[in-house]
C-alpha positions in Angstrom: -40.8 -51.2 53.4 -36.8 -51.6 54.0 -37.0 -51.2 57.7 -39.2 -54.5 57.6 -36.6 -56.5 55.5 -33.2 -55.2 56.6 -33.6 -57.6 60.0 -34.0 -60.4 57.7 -30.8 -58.8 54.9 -28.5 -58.3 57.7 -28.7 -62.0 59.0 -27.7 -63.0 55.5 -24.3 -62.7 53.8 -23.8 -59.4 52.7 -23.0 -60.0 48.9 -25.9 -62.1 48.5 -28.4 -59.3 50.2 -26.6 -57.1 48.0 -27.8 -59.7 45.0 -31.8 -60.2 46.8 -32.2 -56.2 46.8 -31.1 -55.5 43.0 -32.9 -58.3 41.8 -36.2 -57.2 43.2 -35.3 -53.8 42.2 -34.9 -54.5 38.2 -37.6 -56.8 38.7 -39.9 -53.7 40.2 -38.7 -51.2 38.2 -39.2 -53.0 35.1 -43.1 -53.0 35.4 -46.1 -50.1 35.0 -47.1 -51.3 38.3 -43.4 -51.4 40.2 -42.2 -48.5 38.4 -44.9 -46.0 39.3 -45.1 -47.1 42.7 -41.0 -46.9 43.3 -41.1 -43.3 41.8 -44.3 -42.2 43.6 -42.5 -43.8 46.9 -39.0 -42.6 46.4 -38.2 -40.8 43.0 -40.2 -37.6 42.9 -37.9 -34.4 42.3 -38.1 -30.8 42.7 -37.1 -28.4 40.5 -35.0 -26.4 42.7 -32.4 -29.3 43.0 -31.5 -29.3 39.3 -28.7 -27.6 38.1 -25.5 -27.6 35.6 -22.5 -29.5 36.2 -19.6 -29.9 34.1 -21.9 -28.7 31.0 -24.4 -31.6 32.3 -27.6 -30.9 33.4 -28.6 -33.0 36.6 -32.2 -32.8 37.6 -30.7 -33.5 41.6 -27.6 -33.6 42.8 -27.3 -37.1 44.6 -25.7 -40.1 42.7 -25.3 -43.6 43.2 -21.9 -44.4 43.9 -19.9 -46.7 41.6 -19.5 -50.1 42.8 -22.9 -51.1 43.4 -24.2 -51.1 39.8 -21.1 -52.9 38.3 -22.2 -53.6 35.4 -25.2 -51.0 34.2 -27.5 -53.7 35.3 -29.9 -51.2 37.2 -29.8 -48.0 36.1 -33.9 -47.8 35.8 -34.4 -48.9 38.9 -32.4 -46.6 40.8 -33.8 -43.5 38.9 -37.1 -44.5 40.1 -35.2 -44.3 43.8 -34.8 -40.9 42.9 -31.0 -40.5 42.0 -30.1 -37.6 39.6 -27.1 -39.7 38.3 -25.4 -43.3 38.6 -21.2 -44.2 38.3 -21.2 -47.8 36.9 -18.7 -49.3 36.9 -15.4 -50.0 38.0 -15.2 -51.9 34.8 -12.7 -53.6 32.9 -11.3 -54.2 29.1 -11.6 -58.1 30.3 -14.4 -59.7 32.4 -13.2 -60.8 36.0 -14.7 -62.6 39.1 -12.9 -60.5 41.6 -11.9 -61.6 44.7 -12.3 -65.2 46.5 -15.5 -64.9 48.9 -16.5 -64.1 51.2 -15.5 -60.4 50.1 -18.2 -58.0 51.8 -19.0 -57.5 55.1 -21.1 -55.2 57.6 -19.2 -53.7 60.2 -22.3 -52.8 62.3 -21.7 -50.7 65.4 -19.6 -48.4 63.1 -22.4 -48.3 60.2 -19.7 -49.2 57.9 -19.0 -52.1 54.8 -16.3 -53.5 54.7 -14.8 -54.7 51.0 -12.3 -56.8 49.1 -14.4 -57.4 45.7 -11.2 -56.3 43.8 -13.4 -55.0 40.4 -15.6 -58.3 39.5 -17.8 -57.2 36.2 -18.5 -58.8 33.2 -16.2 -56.3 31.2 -16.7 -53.5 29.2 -18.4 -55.0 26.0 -21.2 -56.6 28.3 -21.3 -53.1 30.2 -21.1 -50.8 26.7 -24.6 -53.1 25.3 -26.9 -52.6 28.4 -25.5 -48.8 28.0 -26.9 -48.7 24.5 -30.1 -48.8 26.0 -30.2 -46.7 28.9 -33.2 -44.8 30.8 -33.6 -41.0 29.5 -33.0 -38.5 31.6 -30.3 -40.0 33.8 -26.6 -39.1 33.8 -24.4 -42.0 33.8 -20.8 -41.9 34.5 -18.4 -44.8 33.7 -16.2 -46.0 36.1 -12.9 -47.5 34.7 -9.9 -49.5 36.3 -7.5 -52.4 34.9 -7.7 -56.0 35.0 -5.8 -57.4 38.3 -3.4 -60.0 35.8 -2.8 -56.9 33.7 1.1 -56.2 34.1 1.3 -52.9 35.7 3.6 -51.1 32.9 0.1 -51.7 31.0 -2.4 -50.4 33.3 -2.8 -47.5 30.5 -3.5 -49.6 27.9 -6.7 -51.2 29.9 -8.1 -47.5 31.0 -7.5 -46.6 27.1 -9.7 -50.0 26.1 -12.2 -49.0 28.5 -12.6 -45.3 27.9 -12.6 -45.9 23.9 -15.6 -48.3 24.2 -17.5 -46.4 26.4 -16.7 -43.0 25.2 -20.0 -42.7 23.2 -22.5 -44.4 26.0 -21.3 -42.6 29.3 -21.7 -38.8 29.9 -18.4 -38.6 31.9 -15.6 -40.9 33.0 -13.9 -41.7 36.3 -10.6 -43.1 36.2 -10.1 -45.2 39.6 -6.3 -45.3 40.4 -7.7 -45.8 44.5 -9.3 -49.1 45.1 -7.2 -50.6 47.5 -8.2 -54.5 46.4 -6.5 -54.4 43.0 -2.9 -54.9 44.1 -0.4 -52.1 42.9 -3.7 -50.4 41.9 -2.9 -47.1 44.3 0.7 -47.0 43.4 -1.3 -45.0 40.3 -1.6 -42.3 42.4 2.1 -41.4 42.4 2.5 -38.4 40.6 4.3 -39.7 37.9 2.6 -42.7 36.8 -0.5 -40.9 37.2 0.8 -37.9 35.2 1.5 -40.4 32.4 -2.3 -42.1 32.5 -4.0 -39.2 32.8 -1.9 -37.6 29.9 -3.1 -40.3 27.5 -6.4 -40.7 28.3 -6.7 -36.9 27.9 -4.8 -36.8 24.9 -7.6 -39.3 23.9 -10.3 -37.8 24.4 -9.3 -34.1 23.4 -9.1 -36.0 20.1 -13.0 -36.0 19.9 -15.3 -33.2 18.4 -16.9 -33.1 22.1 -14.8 -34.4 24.7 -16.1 -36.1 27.3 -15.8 -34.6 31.3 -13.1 -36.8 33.0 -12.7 -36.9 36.7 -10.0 -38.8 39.0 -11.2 -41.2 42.0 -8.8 -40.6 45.1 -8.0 -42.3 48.2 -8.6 -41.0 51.8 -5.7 -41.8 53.0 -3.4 -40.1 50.7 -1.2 -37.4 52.6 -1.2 -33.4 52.1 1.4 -33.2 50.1 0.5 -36.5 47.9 -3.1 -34.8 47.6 -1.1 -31.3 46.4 0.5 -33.3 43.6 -2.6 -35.0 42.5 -4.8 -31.9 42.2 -1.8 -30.0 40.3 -1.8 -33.3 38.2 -5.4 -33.1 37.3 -5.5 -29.7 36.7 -2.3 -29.9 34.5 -3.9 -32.7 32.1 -6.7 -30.7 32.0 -9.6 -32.8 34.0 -12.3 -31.7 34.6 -12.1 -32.4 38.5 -12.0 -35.2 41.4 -13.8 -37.4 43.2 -13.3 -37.6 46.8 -13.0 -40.1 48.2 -12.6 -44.0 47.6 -12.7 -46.9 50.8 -9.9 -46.3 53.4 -7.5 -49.0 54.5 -7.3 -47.3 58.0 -8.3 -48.9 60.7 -8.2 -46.3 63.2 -11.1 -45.3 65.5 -13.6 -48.4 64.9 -16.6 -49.3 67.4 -15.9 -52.8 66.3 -13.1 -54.7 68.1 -9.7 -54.5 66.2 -9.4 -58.5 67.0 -13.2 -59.0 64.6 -11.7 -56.6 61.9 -8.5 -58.6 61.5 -10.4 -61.8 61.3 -12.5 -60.3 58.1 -9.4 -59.8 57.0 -7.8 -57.4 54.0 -10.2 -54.5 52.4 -11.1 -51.0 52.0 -13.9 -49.7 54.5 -16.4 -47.4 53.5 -19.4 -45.4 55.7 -19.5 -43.7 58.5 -15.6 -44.2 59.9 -14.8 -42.1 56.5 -16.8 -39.5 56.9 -14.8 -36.8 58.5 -11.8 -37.8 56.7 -13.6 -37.8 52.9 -15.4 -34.6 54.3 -11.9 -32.9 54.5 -10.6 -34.2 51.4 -13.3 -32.3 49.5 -12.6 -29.0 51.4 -9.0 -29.7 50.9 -9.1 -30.4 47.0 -11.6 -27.3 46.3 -8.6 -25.0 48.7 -6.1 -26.8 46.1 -8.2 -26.8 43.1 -10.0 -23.3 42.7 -13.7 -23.0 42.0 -13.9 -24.3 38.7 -12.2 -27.6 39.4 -15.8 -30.1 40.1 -16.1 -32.0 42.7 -17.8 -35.3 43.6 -18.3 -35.5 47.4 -18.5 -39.3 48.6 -18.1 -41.2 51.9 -20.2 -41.8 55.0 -23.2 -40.0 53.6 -26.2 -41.3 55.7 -28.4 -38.4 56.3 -29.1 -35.2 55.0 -26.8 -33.6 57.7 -23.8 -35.8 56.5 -24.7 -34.3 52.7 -24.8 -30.7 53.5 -22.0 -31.1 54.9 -19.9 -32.4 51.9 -21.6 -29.4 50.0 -20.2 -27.5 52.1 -17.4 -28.2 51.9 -17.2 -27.6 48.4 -18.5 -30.3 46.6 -21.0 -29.7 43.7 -22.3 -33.6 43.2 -22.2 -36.0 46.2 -22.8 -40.0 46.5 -24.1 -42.8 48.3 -23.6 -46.6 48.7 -23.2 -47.5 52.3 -25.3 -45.0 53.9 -28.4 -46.5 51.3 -27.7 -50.3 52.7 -28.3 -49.0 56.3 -31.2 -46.6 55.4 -32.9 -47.8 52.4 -33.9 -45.8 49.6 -35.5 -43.3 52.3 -32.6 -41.8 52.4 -32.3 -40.1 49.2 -36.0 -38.6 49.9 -34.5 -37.3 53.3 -31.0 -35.5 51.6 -33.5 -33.9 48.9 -35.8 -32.9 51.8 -32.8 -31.6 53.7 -31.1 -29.7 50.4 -34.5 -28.2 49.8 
C-alpha cells in the first residue's frame, strides 16, 4: 500500500506528507473496519518479542521515535502499525510553532531527513489531555525540552513544568538536552549544567511513591570524553539510562552534493548517514554504563539488519522515524521478522 503512494509523498513537501500520512492514519485507526485491517496488515506480535524493561513490560521491542507524534495525536494508530512503545513528544510547558518553513526535507540518495522544526507542539496541557485517554497496552514515553524564548538560566524550570504535568500520564520520561534547532539547547549537555537539570528533575521525581524511569537523549556528535562525563552524570543522578542518539549536525560523508545541503540550509540530519555513528554510541554508552544502565538504540534503522545491529551493540529498546518514511510501516513487520 505505501510503495504505491510514496511516488506521489515524495513529490510533495515533506512536512505536509508528514501531515497527509497521520491524518489518514488516525482516521484509519479510529474505525472497526481501519483498525482491524491496519493490525491484521501490520500490528500482529509474537510472544517471544515481549519482555521487561526498566520494570515495564513491552509486548515488542521497537518504538516510535519522538518527534513524529508531537503531540500524542496518534498513539492508536501506530499501535495498530505494530509498535511496542511510542516517545511523544518533544513537548513544552508553552505551545510553540517552531521554526519558519520550509523546515523538513528528504535528502534522497542518502535515505536521510533533514530537520529544523525546532520543538513545534501545542504544549504540555494539550499533550497531558489526549494522554488521559490513551490506548491500553502501549508504553508511552514523554519527551520533554524548553521553550526556544525561555532564558537559558531557566531551562530547568520548563523540564520541571513538563515532567510535573506529565508525571502521572507517561510511563517514562526523556529529557532532550540534544536537538540541535533549539539554540543553546546542546550546551545542556555540558556536564555541569546537565548535572544541575538532571539533579532536579531527579530530586523530583524520587519525591513520588513510584518514581517514574528517566532517561537522557544525547547527541552523535558529542566527543569520547564528553560522552564519559555524561554517562557518569546519568549514573550519578541516578537515571535510569540513555538514549542514543539524537540528529547529527555533521555533514560528513553525504551522497547528496555539499552545494544542495547548504542551500536547505541549518538542521539536524537523521537516517542512514547516522547509522554507524548512533550504532557506536550505544556500544560505547553500555562499555561506559555497565549492564544495568538501559539503553534506547535509535538512528538509521531501516531494516531488520540495521536493528540487530543496535541490539547488539547493547541496546535493549530501539526506534524508528526516518527509516519508516522510506519503508512504510513494512518495516516494523520485517525488524520483528528479523528479531524473531
Amino acid at each position: 500500500m505505501y510503495s504505491l503512494l510514496k511516488p506521489l509523498l515524495f513529490r510533495m513537501d515533506a512536512e505536509k506528507a508528514h501531515h497527509l500520512v497521520t491524518d489518514q492514519l488516525v482516521r484509519l485507526s479510529n474505525t472497526s473496519l481501519g483498525s482491524t485491517l491496519l493490525t491484521q496488515l501490520y500490528g500482529s506480535d509474537d510472544a517471544h518479542l515481549s519482555g521487561s524493561v526498566m520494570n515495564l513490560r513491552f509486548r515488542n521491542p521497537i518504538g516510535m521515535a519522538a518527534g513524529f507524534d508531537k503531540n500524542a495525536l496518534y498513539l492508536k494508530g501506530l499501535k495498530t502499525l505494530g509498535f511496542g512503545f511510542v516517545e511523544v513528544g518533544t513537548v513544552t510547558p508553552r505551545p510553540q510553532v517552531g521554526n519558519p518553513k520550509p523546515r523538513l526535507f528528504r535528502l534522497v540518495k542518502d535515505r536521510a531527513l533533514l530537520n529544523r522544526m525546532g520543538f513545534n507542539n501545542e504544549g504540555v496541557e494539550a499533550m497531558a489531555n489526549r494522554l488521559e485517554k490513551r490506548p491500553d497496552n502501549l508504553i508511552v514515553g514523554g519527551n520533554i525540552g524548553k521553550n526556544k524564548d525561555t532564558p537559558q538560566e531557566d531551562a530547568e524550570s520548563d523540564y520541571l513544568k513538563c515532567f510535573e504535568r506529565l508525571q502521572d500520564l507517561v510511563d517514562y520520561f526523556v529529557v532532550n538536552v540534544s536537538s540541535p534547532n533549539t539554540p543553546g539547547l546542546r550546551s545542556l549537555q555540558d556536564r555541569e549544567p546537565l548535572t544541575r537539570l538532571l539533579e532536579r528533575i531527579s530530586s523530583k521525581n524520587q519525591e513520588r511513591q513510584s518514581p517514574k524511569p528517566i532517561l537522557l537523549k544525547i547527541a552523535p556528535d558529542l566527543s569520547d570524553g564528553q560522552l564519559q562525563d555524561v554517562v557518569q552524570v546519568v549514573r550519578e543522578q541516578g537515571l535510569q539510562g540513555i538514549v542514543a542518539t539524537n540528529t547529527t549536525i555533521s555533514r560528513s560523508d553525504l551522497t547528496t552534493s555539499a552545494a544542495a545541503v547548504e542551500a536547505l540550509g541549518a538542521g539536524g540530519i537523521s537516517g542512514r548517514p547516522v547509522t554507524s555513528r548512533a550504532t557506536d554510541v550505544v556500544r560505547m554508552v553500555r562499555e561506559l554504563g555497565g549492564d544495568d544502565m538501559t539503553i534506547i538504540g535509535v538512528g538509521g534503522i531501516d531494516s531488520a539488519s540495521t536493528a540487530n545491529k543496535k541490539i547488539q551493540a547493547g541496546a535493549d529498546l530501539i526506534q524508528v522515524y526516518s527509516g519508516l518514511v522510506y519503508e512504510g510501516p513494512k518495516l516494523i513487520r520485517s525488524i520483528k521478522q528479523g528479531l524473531r
